[in-house]
Residue, then its C-alpha position, 0 to 999 in steps of 0.5 A: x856834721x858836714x865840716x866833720x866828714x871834710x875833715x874826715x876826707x881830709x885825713x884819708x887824703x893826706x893818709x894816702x899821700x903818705x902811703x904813695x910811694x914817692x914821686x920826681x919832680x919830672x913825674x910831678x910836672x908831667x901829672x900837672x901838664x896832663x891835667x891841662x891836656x887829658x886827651x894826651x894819655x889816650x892818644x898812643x903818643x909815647x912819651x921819649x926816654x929822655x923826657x925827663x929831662x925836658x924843661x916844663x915849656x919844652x913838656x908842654x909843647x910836645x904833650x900839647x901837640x900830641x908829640x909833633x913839637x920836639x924839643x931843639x936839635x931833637x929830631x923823629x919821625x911819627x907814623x903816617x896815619x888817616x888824619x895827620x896833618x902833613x906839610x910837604x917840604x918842598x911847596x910848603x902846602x899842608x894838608x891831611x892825610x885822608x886815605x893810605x891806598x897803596x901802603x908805603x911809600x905812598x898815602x892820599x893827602x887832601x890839601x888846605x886848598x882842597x885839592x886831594x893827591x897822591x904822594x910819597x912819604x919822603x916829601x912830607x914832614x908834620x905840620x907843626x915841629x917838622x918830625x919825619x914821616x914814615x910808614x909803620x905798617x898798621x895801615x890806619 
């Protein structure tokens, strides 16, 4: 009985295989890199336009690093926001952004040292992959 209900399940797979539309290659490797990073789909990190044309290294990277890897010679910024790690580009001191005070252009970052300042948006980029820093306004 039991091999007759895995064949049972079997068809009804294979039956909405069928019947899904099709997919491309690019959307096949980003359902295979999610799968290794599901926190990724909830994060509100959109995915550029050209990601398609991303090798499956370069997808990894940036789904991985919640967008702070970009692919070579691509470049953007990404939202300041309470919990983002920060590397200021002068000192190279990385920290976290802990409070956003003022608003732009200036948040709260505390330092892997400890040490806790405020500074202004332009001396920072992200930790990892180097994106600018900007202010989108929400605060949080």
């Amino acid at each position: 009985p039991s091999s007759t209900g895995a064949a049972s399940g079997a068809s009804q797979v294979s039956e909405l295989e069928r019947l899904a539309p099709p997919t491309s290659d690019a959307e096949d490797l980003l359902q295979r890199v999610l799968k290794r990073y599901p926190s990724f789909a909830s994060s509100g990190v959109q995915l550029p336009s050209d990601w398609k044309s991303w090798t499956h290294q370069e997808l990894e990277h940036f789904v991985s690093t919640f967008g702070q890897l970009l692919p070579p010679g691509r470049t953007w910024s990404v939202a300041v926001k309470v919990g983002l790690r920060v590397r200021e580009k002068t000192t190279g001191r990385t920290g976290i952004v802990v409070e956003l005070p003022l608003g732009p252009p200036v948040f709260r970052v505390c330092f892997d040292d400890g040490r806790q300042c405020l500074k202004e948006l332009t001396r920072f980029e992200t930790e990892h992959g180097g994106c600018a820093v900007t202010f989108d306004g929400e605060g949080t």
